[in-house]
C-alpha positions as CSV (number, residue, x, y, z in Angstrom):
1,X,-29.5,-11.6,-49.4
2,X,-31.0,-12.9,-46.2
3,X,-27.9,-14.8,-45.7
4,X,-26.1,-11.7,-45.8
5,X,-28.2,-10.2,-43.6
6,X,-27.6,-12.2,-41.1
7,X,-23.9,-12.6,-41.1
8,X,-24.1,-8.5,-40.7
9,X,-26.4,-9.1,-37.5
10,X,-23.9,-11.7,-36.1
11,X,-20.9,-9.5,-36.9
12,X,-22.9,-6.4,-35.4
13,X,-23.7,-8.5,-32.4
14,X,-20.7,-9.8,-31.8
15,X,-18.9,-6.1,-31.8
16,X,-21.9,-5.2,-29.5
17,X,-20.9,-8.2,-27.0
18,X,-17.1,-7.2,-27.4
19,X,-17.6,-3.9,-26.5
20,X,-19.6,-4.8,-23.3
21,X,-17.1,-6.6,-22.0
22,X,-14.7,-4.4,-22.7
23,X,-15.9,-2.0,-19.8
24,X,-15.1,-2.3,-16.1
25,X,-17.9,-4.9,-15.2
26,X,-20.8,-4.1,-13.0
27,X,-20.1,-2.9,-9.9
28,X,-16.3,-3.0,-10.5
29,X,-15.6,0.5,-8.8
30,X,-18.8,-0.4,-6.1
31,X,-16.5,0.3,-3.1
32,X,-14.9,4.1,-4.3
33,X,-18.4,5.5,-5.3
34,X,-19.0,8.3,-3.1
35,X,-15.2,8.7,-1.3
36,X,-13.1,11.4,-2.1
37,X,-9.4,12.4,-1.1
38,X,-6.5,9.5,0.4
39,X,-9.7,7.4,1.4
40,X,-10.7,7.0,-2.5
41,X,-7.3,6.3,-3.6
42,X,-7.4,3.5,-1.6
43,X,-10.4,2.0,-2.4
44,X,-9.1,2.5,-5.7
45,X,-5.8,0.8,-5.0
46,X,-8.0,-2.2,-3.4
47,X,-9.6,-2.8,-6.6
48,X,-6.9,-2.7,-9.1
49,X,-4.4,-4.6,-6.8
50,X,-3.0,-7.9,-7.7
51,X,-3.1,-7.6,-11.7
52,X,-1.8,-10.4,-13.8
53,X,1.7,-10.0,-14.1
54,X,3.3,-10.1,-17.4
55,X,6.9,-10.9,-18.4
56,X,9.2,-8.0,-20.1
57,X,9.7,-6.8,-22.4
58,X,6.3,-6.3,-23.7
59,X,6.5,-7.0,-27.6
60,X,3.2,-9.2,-27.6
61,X,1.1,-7.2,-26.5
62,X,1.6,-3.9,-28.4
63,X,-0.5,-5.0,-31.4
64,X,-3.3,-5.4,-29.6
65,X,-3.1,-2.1,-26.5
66,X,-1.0,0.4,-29.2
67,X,-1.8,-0.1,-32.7
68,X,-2.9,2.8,-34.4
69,X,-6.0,2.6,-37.4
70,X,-3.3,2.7,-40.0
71,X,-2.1,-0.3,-38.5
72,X,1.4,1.3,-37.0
73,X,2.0,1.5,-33.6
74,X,1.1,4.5,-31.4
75,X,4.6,6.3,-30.7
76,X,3.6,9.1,-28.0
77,X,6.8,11.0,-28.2
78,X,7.1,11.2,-32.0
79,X,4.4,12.1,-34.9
80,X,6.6,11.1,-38.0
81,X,7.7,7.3,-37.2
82,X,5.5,4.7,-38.7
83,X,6.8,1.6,-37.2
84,X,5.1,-1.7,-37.7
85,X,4.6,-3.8,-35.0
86,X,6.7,-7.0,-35.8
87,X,9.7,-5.1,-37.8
88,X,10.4,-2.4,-36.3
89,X,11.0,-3.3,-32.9
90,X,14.7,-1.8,-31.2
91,X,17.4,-3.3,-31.8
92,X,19.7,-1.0,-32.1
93,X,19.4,2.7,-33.0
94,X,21.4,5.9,-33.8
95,X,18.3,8.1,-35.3
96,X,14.8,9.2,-34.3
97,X,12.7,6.4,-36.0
98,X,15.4,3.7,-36.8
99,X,13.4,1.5,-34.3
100,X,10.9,1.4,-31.0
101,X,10.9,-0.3,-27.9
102,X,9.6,-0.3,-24.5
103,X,10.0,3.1,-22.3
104,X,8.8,3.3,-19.0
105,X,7.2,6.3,-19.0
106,X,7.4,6.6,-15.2
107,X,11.5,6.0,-15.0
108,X,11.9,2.4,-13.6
109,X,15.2,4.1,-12.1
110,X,12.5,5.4,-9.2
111,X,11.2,2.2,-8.2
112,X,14.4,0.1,-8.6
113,X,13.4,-2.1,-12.0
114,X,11.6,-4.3,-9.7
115,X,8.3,-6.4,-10.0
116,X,6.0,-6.0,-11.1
117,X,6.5,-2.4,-11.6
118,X,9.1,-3.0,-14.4
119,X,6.7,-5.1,-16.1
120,X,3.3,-2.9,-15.8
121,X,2.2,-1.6,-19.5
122,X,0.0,0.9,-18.0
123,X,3.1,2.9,-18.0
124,X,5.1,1.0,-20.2
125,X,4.8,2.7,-23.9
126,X,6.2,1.7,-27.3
127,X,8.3,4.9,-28.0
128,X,10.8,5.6,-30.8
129,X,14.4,4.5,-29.2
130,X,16.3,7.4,-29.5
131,X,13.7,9.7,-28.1
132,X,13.1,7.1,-24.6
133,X,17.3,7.4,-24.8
134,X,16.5,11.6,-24.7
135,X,13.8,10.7,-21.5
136,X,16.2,8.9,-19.6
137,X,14.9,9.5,-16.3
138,X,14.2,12.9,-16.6
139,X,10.7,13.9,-14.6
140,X,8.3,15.3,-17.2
141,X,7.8,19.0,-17.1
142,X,7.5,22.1,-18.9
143,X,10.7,24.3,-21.1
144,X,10.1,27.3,-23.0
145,X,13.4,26.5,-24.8
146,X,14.3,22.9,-24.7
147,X,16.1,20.8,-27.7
148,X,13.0,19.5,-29.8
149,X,12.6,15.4,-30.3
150,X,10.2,14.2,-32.1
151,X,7.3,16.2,-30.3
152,X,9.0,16.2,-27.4
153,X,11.3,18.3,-25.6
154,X,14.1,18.2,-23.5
155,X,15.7,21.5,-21.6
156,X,15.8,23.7,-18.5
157,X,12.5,23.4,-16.5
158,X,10.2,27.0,-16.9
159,X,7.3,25.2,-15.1
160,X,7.2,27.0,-11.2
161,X,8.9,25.3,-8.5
162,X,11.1,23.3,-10.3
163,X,14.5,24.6,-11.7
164,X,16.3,21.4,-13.5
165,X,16.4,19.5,-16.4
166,X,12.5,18.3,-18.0
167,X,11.4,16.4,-20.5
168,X,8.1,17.8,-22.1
169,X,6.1,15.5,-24.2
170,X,3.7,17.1,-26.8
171,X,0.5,18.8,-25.6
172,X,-2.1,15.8,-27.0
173,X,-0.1,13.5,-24.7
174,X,0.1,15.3,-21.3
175,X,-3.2,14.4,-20.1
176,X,-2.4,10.3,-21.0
177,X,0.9,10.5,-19.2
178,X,-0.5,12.5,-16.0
179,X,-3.4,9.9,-15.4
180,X,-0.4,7.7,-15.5
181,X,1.2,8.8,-13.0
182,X,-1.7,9.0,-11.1
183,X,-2.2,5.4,-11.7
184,X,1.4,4.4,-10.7
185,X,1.2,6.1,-7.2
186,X,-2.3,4.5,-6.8
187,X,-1.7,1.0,-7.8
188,X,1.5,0.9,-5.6
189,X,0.3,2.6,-2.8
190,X,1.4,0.4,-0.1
191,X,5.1,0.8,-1.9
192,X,5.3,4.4,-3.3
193,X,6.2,6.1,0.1
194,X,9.9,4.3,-0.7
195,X,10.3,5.2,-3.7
196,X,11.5,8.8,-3.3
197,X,15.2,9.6,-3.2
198,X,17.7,12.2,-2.4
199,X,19.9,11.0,-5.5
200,X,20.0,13.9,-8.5
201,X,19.9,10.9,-10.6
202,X,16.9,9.8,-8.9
203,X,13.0,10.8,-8.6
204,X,12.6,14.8,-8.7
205,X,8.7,14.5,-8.5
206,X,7.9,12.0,-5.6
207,X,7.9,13.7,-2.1
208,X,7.8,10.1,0.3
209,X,4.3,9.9,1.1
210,X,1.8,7.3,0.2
211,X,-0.9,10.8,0.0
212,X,-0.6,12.9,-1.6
213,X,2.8,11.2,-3.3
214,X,3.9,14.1,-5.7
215,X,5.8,16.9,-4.7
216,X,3.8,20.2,-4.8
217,X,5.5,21.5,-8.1
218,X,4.7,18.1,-9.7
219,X,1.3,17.6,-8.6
220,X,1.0,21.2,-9.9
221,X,1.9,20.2,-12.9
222,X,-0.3,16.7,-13.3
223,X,-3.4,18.5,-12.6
224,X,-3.0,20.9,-15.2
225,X,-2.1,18.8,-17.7
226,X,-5.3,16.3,-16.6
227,X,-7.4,19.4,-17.1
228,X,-5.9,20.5,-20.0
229,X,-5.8,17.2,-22.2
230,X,-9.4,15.4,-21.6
231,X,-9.0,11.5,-21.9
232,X,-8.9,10.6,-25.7
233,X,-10.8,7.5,-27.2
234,X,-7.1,6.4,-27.5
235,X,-6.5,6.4,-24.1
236,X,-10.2,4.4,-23.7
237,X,-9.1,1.6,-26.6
238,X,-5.9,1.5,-24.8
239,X,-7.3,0.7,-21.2
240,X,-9.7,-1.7,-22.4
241,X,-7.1,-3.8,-24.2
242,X,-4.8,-3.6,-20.9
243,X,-8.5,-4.8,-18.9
244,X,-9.5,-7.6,-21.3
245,X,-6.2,-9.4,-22.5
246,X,-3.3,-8.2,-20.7
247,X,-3.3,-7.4,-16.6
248,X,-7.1,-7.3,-16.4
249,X,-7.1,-4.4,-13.9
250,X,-7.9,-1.0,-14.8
251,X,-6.7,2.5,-15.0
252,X,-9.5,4.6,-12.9
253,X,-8.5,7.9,-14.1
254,X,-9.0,7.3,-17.4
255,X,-13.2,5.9,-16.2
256,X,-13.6,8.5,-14.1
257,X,-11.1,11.5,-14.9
258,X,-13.0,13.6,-12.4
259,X,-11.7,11.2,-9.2
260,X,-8.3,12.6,-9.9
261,X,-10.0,16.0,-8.8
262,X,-11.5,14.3,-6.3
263,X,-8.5,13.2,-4.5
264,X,-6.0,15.8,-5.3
265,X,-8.4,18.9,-6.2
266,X,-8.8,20.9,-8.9
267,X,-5.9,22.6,-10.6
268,X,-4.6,26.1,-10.4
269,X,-5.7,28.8,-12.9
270,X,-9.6,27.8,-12.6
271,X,-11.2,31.5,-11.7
272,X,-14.3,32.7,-10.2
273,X,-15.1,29.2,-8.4
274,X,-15.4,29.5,-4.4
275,X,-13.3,26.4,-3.6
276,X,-15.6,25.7,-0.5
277,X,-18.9,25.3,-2.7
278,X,-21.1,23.0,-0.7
279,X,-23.9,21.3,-1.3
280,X,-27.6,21.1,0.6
281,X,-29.6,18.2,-0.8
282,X,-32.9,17.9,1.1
283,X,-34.9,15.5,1.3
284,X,-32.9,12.9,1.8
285,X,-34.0,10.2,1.9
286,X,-36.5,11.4,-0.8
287,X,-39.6,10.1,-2.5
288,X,-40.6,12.3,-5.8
289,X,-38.3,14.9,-6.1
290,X,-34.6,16.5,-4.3
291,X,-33.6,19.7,-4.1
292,X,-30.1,20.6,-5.2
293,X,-28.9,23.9,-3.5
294,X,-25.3,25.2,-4.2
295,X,-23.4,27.6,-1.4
296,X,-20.8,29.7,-2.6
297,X,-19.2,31.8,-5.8
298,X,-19.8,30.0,-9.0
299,X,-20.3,32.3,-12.0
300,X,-20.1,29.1,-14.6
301,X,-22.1,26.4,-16.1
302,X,-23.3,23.7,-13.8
303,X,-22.8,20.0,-14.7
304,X,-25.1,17.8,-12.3
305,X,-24.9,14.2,-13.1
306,X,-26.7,11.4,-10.8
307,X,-25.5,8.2,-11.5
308,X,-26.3,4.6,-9.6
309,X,-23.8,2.9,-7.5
310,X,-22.3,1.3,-9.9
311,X,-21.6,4.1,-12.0
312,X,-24.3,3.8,-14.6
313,X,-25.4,7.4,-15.4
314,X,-28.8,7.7,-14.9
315,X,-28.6,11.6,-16.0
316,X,-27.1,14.7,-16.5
317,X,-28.2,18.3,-17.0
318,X,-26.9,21.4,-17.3
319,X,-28.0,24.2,-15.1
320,X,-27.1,28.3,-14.4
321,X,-28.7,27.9,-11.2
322,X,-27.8,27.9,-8.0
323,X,-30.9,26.2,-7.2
324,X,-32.3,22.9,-8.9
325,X,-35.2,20.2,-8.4
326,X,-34.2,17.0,-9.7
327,X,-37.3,14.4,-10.4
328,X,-36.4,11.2,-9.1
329,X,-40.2,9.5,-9.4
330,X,-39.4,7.3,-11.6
331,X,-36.5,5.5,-10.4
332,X,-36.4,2.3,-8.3
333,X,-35.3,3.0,-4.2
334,X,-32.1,2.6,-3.5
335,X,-28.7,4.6,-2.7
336,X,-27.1,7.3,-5.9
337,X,-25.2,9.5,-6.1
338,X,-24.9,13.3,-8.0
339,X,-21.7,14.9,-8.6
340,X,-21.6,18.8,-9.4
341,X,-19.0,19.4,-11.6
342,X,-17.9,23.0,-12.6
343,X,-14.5,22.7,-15.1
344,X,-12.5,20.5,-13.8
345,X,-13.7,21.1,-9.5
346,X,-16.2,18.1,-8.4
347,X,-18.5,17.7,-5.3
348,X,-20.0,14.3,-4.8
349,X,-23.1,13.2,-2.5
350,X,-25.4,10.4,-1.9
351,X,-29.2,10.1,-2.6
352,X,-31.2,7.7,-0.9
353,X,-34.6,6.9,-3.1
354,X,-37.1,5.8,-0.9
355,X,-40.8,5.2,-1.7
């Protein structure tokens, strides 16, 4: 029995020490805390520069970064294919689940199929072939009447601003494949501003910039569907995996969803919120206690979280307030940070603890 005992402990421990390092490591994202806008991006695109490049096509690695808990692998544009990870891989194809392979999510068509784009898994899925055949290199979007795939769609645009040909993946999936394309124009920052074409063929969401990258119809559409579809413990296995065996960089957006608010604001739709909210803290530095005080239209639940500088959260509370006293006696000096959140909108400022 004791024996037992103590192969549970080690088996418990040894998950507990897995799952550690499967997180960014201390003071991984020390250099964004406390940026917002095109100066966070880059700070982000400084840290997850430089990834281990891998060879494609990707076959290796989707057991370990796409396998679901029945032990098939995660299709995101159909719910009905169970393919298993060593058999079922394209091949040819005729029919929705005959095979999967690799689809680049964000069209390698719009970078060129170059390196080390064409090779990056954060964007690179294993999808059912026939349906990535249906994507081509369509720009995601939204159709209120578009030929049904899988649980995708494929048909004339009904999203605002944009009149052409979409494809619409299912609603569970938006949010993954809109923090992935907020990952692509963030890891490739210093290249992205080439990227965008005049060809039909070519890119219909890029707009030539290296900020704010999407056109306005696009990034419309991103930050809805990253407000609308909350990152999943999918999407968390999923960038851990990528982190600890693959490319060992990370996708920041799927950490810290609220920095994609932070750079690119809040999406349309989100009423009775004053977008120029500011904050007062006072004092600052500060000893025993700050004082939170909120300027501007609010009319919903506060969410205040103070977290150190490397991201650890130290607490969060929710408040109706417009006022609040936070009691900071207890902690060590040094430099935090709180974020208001309110839906999806963020505000972030520093703290200095000083005794």
């Amino acid at each position: 029995m004791q024996n037992i005992l103590k192969f549970s402990l080690i088996i418990i421990f040894a998950l507990f020490i897995f799952n550690i390092k499967a997180q960014p490591p201390i003071g991984y994202y020390n250099s964004a805390i406390g940026l917002t806008g095109a100066p966070l991006k880059t700070a982000l695109y400084n840290i997850i520069k430089g990834h281990t490049v891998q060879s494609y096509p990707l076959w290796e690695w989707y057991d370990n970064t796409d396998l679901r808990t029945d032990g098939k692998i995660w299709d995101i544009y159909t719910d009905n294919c169970y393919f298993t990870y060593s058999a079922d891989q394209c091949g040819s194809y005729s029919n929705i689940c005959d095979c999967y392979n690799n689809e680049h999510s964000f069209p390698k068509s719009w970078f060129g199929d170059v390196s080390p784009m064409n090779s990056d898994i954060f964007h690179i899925y294993p999808t059912d072939g026939k349906v990535n055949g249906i994507h081509s290199n369509y720009p995601f979007g939204e159709t209120s009447s578009g030929t049904v795939w899988g649980n995708a769609k494929l048909g004339t645009s009904t999203f605002p601003g944009y009149t052409d040909i979409v494809f619409e993946p299912a609603d569970e999936y938006k949010g993954d494949l809109a923090r992935t394309y907020f990952y692509m124009v963030t890891r490739y920052e210093n290249i992205v501003a080439g990227w965008e074409t005049d060809d039909p063929s070519g890119d219909a969401m890029l707009d030539g910039t290296s900020f704010p990258c999407f056109e306005p119809w696009a990034l419309s559409l991103l930050l809805k569907w990253n407000a609308q579809d909350t990152v999943s413990q999918k999407e968390i296995n999923r960038n851990n995996a990528i982190y600890t065996t693959v490319q060992h960089n990370r996708n920041p957006y799927i950490d810290h969803p609220e920095w994609v608010t932070s750079i690119w604001g809040p999406a349309s739709g989100i009423t009775n919120i004053d977008r120029n909210i500011s904050i007062s803290v006072f004092p600052n530095p500060a000893v025993n206690s700050v004082h939170i005080s909120l300027n501007g239209t609010i009319n919903k639940p506060i969410e205040l979280i103070l977290f150190k500088t490397d991201g650890t959260n130290v607490f969060t509370k929710i408040e109706n307030n417009s006022e609040n006293v936070i009691d900071i006696s207890k902690l060590p000096d040094g430099v935090y940070f709180v974020t208001l959140k309110i839906e999806s909108f963020f505000k972030v400022e520093k703290i200095v603890v000083l005794k």
